[in-house]
N, C-alpha and C positions, 0 to 999 in steps of 0.2 A: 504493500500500500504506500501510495507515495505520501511525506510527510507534510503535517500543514504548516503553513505559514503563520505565527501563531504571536501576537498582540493581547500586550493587557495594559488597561486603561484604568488608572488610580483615579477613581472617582471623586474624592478629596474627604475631608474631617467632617462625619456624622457617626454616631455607635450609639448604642443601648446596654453597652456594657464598658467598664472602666477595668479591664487588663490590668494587672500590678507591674508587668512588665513590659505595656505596651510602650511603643515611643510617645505617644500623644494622650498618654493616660492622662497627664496632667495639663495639656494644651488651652490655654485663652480661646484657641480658636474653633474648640470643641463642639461650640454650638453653632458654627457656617454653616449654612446647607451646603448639600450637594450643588456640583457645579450645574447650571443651567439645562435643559432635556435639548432643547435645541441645537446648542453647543456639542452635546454629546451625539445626537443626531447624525451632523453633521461628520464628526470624527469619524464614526462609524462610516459613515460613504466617504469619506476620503481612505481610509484603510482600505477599504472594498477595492476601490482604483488602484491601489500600489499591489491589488492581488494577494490580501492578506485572506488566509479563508477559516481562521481559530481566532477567537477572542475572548479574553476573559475580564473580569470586572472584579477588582478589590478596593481596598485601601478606602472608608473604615469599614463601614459594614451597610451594605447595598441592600439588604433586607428592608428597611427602612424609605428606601430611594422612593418617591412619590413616581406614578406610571411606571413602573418598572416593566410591565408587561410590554407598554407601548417600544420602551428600550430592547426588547429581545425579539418583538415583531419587524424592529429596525433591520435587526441582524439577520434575520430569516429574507427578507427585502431586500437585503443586500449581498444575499445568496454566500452567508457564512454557512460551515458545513456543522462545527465546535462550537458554541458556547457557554461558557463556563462561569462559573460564579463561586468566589471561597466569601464565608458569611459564620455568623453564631447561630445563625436560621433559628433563633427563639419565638420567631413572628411565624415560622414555618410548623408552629402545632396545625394550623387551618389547614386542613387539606384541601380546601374550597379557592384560599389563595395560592397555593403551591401548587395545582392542580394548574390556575387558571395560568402561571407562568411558563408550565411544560408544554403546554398546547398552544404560549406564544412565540413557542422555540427552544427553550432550555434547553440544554442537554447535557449535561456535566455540573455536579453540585458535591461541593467542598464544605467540609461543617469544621469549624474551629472549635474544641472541645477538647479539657487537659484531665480528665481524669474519671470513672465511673462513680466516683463517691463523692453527694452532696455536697461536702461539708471541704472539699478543699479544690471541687468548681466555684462554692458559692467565693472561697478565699480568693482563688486567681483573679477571678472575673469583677468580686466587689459587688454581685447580685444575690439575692438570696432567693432560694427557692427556686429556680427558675433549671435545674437541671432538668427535671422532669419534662420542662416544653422541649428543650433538645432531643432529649429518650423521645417524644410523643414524633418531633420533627423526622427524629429519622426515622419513624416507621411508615410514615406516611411518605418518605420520599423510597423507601423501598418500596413499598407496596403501589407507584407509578411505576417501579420500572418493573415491578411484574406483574404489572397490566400492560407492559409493554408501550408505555406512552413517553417512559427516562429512556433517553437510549443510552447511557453510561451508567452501570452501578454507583454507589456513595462510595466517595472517600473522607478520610478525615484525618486534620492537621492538631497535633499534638505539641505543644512546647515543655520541653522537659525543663526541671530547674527542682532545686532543693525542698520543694513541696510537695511533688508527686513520683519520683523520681523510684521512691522505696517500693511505690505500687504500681509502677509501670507494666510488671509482667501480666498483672491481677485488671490492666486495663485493656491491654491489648485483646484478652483473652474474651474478655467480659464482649469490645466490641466485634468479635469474629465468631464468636458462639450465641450470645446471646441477639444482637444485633446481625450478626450476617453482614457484615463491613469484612472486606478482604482486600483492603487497599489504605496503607495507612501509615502515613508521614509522622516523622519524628523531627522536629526540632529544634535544636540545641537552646538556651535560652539568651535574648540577647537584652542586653543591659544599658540603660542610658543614663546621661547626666540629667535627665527630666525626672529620672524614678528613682534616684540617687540613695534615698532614704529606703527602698526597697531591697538591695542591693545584695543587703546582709544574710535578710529571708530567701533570695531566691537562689543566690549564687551556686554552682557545683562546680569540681573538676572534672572536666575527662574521666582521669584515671579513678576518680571517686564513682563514674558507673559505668567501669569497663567489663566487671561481672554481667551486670545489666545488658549492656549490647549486646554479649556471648548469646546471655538468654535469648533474648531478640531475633537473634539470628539464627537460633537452635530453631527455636520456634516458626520462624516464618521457614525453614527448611522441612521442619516434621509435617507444617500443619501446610504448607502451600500459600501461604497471607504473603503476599506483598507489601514489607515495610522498606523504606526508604528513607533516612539520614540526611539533615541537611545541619553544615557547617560543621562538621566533623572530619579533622584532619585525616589525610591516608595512613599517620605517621601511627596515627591513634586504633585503627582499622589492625596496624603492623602487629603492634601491642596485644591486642584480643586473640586473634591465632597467626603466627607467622609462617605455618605451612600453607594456610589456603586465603593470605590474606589480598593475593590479584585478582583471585574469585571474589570475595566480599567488596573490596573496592570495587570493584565491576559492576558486582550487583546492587551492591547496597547504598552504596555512594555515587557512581555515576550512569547504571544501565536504563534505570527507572526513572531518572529523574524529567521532569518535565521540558520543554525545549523552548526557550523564551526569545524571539526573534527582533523585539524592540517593547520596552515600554514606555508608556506616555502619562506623564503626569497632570494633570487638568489645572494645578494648584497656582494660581495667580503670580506668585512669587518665584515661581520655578524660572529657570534662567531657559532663555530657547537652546533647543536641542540636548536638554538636560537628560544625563546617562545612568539610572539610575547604577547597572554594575559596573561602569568603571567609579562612579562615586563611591561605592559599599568598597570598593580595594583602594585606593587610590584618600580615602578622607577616614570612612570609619574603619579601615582593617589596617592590620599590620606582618609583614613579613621578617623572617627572621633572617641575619649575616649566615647562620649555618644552614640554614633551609636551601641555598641557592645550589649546595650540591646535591640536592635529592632530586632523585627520578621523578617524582610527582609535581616538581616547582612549577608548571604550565598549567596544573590541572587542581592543585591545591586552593581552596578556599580564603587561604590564610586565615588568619586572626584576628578575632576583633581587639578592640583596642581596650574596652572595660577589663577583657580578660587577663591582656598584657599586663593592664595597671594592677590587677588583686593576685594571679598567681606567677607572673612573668613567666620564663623560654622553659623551665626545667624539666616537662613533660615530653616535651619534640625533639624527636632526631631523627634525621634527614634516613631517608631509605637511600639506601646502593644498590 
């Protein structure tokens, strides 16, 4: 199958939930609407022209977005093949609204959700009680796609950090057995000068749940789950098993991962032609003097910069 052309579009600063480790948990600018439908419109048939035929929508949370339908009718009008959306989909218990979005196009829906257990969703997230609309959401967003009306199964985006981290095996499990989710992203947790005072509670090392990944990988190998890793060094991968660690980086780190062709940020203040991964290397990440001999230095993530500052280099060494 030839591969798509695949655009995501940062819709700007709206959410219904306040992240302890989001970048914008603490933002002034938290209450802007989304950027204008017109505007966004627009965009979408300029994408369409440069032959873009995958589009997805983040950055805060699009559940929220007023016409959202009308936005996904755009994309089907404009003969996308993909459309994607990552969301908390708390608004997604209605199956009458989530319904009416798949049948104006959807096709690909991403749930951000760090753990199976109340009480340290309600911590992450800063909402209470509200785990339960997520359980509700995703049953209703499986149950379109076996009515055959989703055409992609559910995935879902996981941030690991020092709150969930101990029950991460006991979450994965929970959403591939109980939930029937076999696609499911793990995310390293990243830290900013905005959540500062967060910092203490969330932080982990690597090496502090390199057990954990083994399991991980145990698992997604026994049970057939597709999990995938994002911002976790090869060096670190090396560490977990070093007989079979070009198969895991393969799989785990780079086979699955998503393929990102250009994104576009709507956000007023954004400089034109603003990049958002040479930014993430190049402003928030950092590389190491001894890392420039490793095999992996082109394909490496690096490091962000929070981490530099709480554990510095001591964990990494360069693969031969």
């Amino acid at each position: 199958m030839e591969k798509l052309k695949h655009i995501e579009i940062n819709i700007w600063k709206a959410c219904n939930n306040r992240c302890r480790f989001c970048m914008t948990a603490k933002s002034v600018l938290w209450n802007i609407k989304f950027v204008w439908i017109d505007i966004l419109k627009e965009k979408i048939k300029n994408y369409a022209e440069k032959w873009y035929n995958s589009i997805g929508f983040l950055w805060w949370d699009i559940s929220i977005y007023p016409k959202l339908d009308e936005v996904m009718a755009t994309c089907k009008n404009n003969w996308f093949v993909s459309v994607n959306i990552i969301s908390n989909w708390m608004k997604f218990d209605d199956i009458n609204f989530i319904e009416k979005l798949v049948k104006s196009w959807l096709t690909r829906i991403n749930i951000s959700i760090h753990s199976h257990l109340q009480i340290i969703e309600d911590y992450l997230t800063q909402v209470e009680w509200w785990l339960d609309r997520k359980l509700k959401a995703i049953d209703n967003i499986n149950l379109l796609y076996n009515r055959w009306l989703l055409i992609s199964p559910l995935s879902i985006n996981i941030v690991l950090n020092q709150k969930n981290y101990k029950t991460i095996i006991e979450t994965v499990l929970f959403y591939r057995f109980k939930k029937w989710i076999n696609d499911i992203r793990i995310n390293f947790v990243w830290l900013n000068d905005d959540v500062r005072e967060e910092w203490d509670g969330l932080k982990i090392m690597y090496t502090e749940v390199l057990l954990y990944f083994k399991k991980l990988i145990y698992l997604s190998n026994k049970y057939n789950i597709r999990i995938t890793f994002d911002s976790i060094p090869p060096c670190i991968f090396y560490k977990i098993d070093k007989n079979n660690y070009k198969y895991n980086i393969k799989k785990f780190l780079w086979e699955n991962q998503d393929h990102i062709d250009e994104i576009d940020d709507t956000s007023p203040d954004v400089v034109e032609n603003f990049n958002w991964q040479d930014y993430k290397k190049n402003v928030l990440k950092i590389k190491y003097n001894k890392c420039k001999s490793c095999n992996y230095i082109n394909n490496c993530q690096w490091i962000r910069k929070w981490y530099d500052e709480v554990y510095w280099d001591t964990e990494f060494t360069p693969i031969n």
